[in-house]
Kinemage of the C-alpha trace (Angstrom):
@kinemage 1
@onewidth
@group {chain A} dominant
@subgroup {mainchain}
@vectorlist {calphas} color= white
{ca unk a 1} P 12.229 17.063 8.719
{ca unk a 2} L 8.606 17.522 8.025
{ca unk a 3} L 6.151 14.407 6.440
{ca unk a 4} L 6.165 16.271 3.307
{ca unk a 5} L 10.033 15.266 2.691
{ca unk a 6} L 9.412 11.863 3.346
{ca unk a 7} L 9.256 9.934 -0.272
{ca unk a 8} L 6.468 7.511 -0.872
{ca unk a 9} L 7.355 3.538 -1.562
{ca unk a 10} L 5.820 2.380 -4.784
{ca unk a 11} L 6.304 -0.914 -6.843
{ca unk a 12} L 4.952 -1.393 -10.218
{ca unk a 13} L 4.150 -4.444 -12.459
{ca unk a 14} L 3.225 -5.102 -15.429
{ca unk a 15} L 0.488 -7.689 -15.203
{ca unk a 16} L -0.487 -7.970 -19.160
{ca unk a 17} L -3.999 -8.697 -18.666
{ca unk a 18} L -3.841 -11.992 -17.173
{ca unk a 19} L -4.754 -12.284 -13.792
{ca unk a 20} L -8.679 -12.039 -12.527
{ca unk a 21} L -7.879 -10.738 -8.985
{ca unk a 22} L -5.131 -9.275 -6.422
{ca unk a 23} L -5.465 -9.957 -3.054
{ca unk a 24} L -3.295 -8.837 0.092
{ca unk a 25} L -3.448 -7.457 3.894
{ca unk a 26} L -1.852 -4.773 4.326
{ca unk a 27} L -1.031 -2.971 7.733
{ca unk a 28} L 2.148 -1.004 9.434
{ca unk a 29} L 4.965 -3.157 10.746
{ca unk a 30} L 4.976 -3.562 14.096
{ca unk a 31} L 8.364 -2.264 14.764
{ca unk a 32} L 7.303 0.840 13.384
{ca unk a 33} L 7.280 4.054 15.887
{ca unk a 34} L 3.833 4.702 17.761
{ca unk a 35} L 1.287 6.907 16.133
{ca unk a 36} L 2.187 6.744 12.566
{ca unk a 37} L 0.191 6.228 10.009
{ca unk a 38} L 0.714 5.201 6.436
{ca unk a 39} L -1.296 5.685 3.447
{ca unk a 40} L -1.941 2.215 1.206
{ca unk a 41} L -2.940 2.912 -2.565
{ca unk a 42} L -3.626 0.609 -5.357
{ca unk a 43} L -3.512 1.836 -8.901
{ca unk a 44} L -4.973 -0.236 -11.822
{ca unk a 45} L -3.252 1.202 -15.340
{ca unk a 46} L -2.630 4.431 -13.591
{ca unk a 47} L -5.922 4.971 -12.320
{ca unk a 48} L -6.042 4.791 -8.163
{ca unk a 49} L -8.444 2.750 -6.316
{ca unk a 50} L -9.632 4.120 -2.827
{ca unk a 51} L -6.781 4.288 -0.286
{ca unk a 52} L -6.599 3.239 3.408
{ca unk a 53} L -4.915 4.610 5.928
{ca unk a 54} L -4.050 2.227 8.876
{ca unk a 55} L -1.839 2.707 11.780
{ca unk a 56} L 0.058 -0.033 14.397
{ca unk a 57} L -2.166 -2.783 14.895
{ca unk a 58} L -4.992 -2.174 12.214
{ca unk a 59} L -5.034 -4.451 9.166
{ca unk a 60} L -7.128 -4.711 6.022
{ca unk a 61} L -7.805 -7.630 3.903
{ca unk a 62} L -7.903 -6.298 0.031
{ca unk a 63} L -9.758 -8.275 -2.758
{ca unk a 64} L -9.548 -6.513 -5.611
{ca unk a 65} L -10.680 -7.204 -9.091
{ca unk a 66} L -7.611 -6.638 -11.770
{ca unk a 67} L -9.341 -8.226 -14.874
{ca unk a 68} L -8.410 -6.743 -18.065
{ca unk a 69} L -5.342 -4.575 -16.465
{ca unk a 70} L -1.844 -4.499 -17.883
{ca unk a 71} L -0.482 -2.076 -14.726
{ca unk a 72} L -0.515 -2.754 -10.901
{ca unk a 73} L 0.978 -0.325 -8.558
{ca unk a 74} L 1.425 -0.414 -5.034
{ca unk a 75} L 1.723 2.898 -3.171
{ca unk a 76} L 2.571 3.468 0.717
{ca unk a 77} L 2.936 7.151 1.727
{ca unk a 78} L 3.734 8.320 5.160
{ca unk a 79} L 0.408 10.575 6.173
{ca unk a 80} L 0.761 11.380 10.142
{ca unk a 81} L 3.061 10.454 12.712
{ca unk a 82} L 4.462 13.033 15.782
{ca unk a 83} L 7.953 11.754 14.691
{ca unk a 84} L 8.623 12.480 10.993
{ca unk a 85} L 12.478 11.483 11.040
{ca unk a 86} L 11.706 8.175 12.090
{ca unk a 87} L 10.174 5.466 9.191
{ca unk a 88} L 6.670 3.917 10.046
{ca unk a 89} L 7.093 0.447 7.348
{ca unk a 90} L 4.431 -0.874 5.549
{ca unk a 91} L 3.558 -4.370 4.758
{ca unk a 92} L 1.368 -6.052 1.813
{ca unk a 93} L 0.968 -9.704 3.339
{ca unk a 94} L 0.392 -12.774 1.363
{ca unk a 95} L 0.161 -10.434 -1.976
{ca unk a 96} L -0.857 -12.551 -4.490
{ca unk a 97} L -2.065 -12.312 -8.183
{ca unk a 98} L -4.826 -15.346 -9.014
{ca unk a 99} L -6.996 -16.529 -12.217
């Protein structure tokens, strides 16, 4: 199986305008096989933010302004790993929405 048969993860909400911020830390699970990476993507009313791509033991802390949006989706894509048939899993910590 090659990383381009591998299906991205994606949730999406419908956040109606009414929160000020989303914040989260995101990283790969730790029980995840070695040297994969995944692909973290934010989209505000279908437009993406920038991604990050972060492998076993790399976190990032994301503050991001969602004032005036009605959609929030959260994308993980598999992007590199020497063993496509096995799932790398990717984590968005603490996720919260906030006034």
């Amino acid at each position: 199986m090659d990383k381009n048969s591998i299906p991205a993860n994606d949730a999406e909400y419908n956040i109606a305008g009414r929160w000020k911020s989303f914040d989260a830390i995101i990283g790969v699970r730790d029980d995840s096989p070695t040297g994969g990476r995944l692909t973290f993507q934010v989209f505000l009313d279908g437009s993406p933010l920038p991604a990050h791509e972060l492998s076993i033991g790399e976190s990032r802390e994301l503050h991001i302004k969602v004032t005036g949006a009605l959609r929030l989706k959260l994308k993980v894509t598999f992007t590199a790993g020497e063993y496509y048939d096995n799932y790398s899993y990717g984590v968005w910590g603490n996720a919260q929405l906030s006034n």
